[in-house]
C-alpha positions as CSV (number, residue, x, y, z in Angstrom):
1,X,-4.1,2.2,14.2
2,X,-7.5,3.2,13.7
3,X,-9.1,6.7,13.0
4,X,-12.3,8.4,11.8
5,X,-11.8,7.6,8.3
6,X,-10.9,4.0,8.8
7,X,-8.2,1.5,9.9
8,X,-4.8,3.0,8.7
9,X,-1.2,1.6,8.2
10,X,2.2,3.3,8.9
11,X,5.7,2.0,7.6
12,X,8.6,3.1,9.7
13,X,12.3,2.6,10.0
14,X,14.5,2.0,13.1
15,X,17.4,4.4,13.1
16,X,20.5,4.8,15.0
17,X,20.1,2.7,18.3
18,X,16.3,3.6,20.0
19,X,15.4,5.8,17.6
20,X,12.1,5.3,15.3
21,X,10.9,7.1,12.1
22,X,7.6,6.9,10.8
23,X,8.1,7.5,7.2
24,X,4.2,7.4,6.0
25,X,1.0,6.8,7.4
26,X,-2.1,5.6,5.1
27,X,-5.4,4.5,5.1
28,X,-6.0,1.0,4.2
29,X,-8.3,0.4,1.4
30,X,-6.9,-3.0,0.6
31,X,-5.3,-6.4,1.5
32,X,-2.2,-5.2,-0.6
33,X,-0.2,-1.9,0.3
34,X,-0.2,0.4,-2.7
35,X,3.0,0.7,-4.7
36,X,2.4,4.5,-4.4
37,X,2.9,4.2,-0.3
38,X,6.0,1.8,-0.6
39,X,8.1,4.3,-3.3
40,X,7.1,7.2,-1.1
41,X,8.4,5.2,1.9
42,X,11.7,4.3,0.2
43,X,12.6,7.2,-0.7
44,X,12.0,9.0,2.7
45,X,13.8,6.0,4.5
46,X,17.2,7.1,2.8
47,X,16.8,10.7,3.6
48,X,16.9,9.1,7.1
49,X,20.2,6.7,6.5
């Protein structure tokens, strides 16, 4: 995806048959997602399960 501040990034889940969850969307700054992004991530997908 693509925006006016940059090219960002979004990590999501698949969850119970069709259904999809986008658990956080970022700008990318880097090669490498942040650690920051991924523990927020995590701990959204199992409010989800």
């Amino acid at each position: 995806m693509s925006g006016r501040d940059g090219i960002s990034r979004a990590i999501y889940v698949t969850a119970r048959g069709r259904r999809v969850v986008v658990l956080r969307v970022f700008i990318k700054k880097t090669q490498k997602t942040p650690n920051s992004e991924l523990i927020i991530a995590r701990a959204r997908a199992k409010e989800v399960e």
